[in-house]
N, C-alpha and C positions, 0 to 999 in steps of 0.2 A: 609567467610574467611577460614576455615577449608576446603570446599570445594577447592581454590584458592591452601592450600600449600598442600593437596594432589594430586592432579592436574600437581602442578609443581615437587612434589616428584617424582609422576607417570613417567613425561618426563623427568626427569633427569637419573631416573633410567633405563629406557630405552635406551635414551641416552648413557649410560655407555656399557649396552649391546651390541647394535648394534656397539658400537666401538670396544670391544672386539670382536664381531666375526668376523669385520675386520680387527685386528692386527691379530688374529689366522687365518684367509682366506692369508694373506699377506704371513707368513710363508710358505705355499706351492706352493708358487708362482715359487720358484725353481723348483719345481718337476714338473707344466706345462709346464717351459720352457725344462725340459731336452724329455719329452713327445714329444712338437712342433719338437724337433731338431732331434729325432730320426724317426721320421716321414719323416720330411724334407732330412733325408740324403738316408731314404729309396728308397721314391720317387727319388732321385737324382739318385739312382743306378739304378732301374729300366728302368728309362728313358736313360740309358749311353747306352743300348741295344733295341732300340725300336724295334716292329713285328707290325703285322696287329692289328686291335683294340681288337680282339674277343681275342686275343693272351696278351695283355696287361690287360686285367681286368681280367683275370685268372690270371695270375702271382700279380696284385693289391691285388686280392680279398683272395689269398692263402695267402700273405706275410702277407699282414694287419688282416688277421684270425688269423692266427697265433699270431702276437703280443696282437690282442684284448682278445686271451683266454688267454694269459699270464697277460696279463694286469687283468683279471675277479680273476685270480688264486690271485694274489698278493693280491688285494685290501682285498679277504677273508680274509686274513691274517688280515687286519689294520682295524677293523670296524670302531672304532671311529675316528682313522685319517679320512678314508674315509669318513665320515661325513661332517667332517670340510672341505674336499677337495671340495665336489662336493657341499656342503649345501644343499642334498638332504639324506633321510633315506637311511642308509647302504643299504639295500636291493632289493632297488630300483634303487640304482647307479649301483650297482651288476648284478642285471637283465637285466639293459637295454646294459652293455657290454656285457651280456651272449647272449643279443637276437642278437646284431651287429654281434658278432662272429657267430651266429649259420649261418645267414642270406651271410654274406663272404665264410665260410667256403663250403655252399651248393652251390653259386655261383662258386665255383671252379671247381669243377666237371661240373657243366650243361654249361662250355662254352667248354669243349669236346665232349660235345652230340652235339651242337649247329655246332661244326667243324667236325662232321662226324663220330665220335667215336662210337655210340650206347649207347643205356640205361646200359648195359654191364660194365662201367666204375663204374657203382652204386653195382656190383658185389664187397662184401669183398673180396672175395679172390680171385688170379686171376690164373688161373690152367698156364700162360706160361709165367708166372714172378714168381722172387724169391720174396715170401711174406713179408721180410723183406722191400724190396724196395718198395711196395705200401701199405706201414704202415699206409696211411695215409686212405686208404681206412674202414679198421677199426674201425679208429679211428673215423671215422664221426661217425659211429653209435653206438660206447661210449659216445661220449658226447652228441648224441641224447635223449639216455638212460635216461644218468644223469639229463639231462637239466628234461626232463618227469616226471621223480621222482621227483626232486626237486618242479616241479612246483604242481605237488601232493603231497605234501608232507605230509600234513594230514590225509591222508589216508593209509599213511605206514609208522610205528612206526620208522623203521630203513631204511629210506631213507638216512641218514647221508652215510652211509655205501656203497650204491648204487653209491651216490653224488661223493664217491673218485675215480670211473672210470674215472672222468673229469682228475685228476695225471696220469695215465696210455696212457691214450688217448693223453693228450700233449708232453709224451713222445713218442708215435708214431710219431706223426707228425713230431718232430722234427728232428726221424729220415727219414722218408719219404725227408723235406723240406732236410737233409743233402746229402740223396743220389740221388735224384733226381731233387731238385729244380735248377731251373735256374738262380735266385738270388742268390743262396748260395753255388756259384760255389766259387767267393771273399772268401779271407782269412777272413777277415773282417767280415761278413756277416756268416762264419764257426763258430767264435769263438762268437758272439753272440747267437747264436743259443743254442752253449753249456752251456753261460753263462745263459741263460733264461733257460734251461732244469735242470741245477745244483743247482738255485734258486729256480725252482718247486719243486725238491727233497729234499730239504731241508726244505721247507713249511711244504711239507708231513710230516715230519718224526716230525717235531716241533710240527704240529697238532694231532700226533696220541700219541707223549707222553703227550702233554697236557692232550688230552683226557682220558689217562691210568691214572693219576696221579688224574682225577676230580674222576674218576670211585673207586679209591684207598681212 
């Protein structure tokens, strides 16, 4: 008998749970959808201008890097929403957009090697461009950095510290994606960019007063 209403306590109680964590999964249901739509309008642009294929997964793989490291950036911000979003450990939902970004981002470049450019485009700095405009060249190997240290991170007290080249680094890129991208010729497409870069900057600055304030 005891056995019996513990039993049913157990499933009820359960029960309760697994419905709470789907009315709290339900609530960001918005936020998937605004995720799908931004995607979708992406793909829409890119496609209003099609090129040869090799030509298309570069512009795919650059644009969608782009938003995936924005997307990595933010979520830091929200550990515990992001929980709820993905119903996987923060860290894990975090890393697997850090690896998608990393893996886009290195696809962008190796499809100018692939079109005849040389290893040469893997050069930071580029001695017959203004460096400002291939920001983005640096930038790979900031967030290589970060991503490195982070993933060591037990073995360097102050990787945190390291980790915020990832802010730096996105701000390259965006401006790279601004002066040279081909998708962010659009008005549209401009003023997003800014808006994802002025949303970075403002993570930053949120996180590093936090941090002053825990230190305090």
């Amino acid at each position: 008998m005891g056995k019996d209403k513990a039993g049913k306590y157990t499933g009820q109680s359960t029960g309760k749970d697994s419905s709470g964590k789907g009315v709290s999964n339900k609530r960001f249901y918005p936020i998937y959808g605004i995720i799908l739509l931004i995607i979708a309008f992406i793909t829409y642009i890119i496609l209003q201008d099609p090129e040869e294929p090799v030509g298309m997964i570069r512009r795919f793989a650059g644009t969608f890097g782009y938003l995936t490291i924005f997307l990595a950036i933010v979520t830091s911000e929200y550990m515990a929403k992001m929980k709820k979003i993905s119903g996987l450990p923060f860290m894990k939902a975090h890393h697997n957009l850090a690896r998608i970004a990393i893996l886009l981002i290195l696809i962008h470049p190796l499809t100018f090697v692939l079109q005849g450019r040389g290893v040469q485009i893997f050069s930071p700095i580029s001695p017959t461009n203004v460096f400002i405009g291939l920001a983005g060249r640096p930038a790979l190997y900031l967030f290589l950095l970060a991503a490195g240290v982070a993933l060591y991170r037990k073995k360097y007290k102050n990787w945190r510290e390291v980790h915020y080249l990832n802010y730096l680094a996105f701000l390259l890129v965006s401006i790279h994606a601004l002066m040279l991208g081909d998708d962010f010729r659009l008005s549209i497409m401009r003023i997003f960019a800014l808006a994802m870069a002025v949303t970075v900057i403002a993570i930053f600055i949120h996180k590093r007063s936090a941090s002053g304030q825990k230190k305090r």
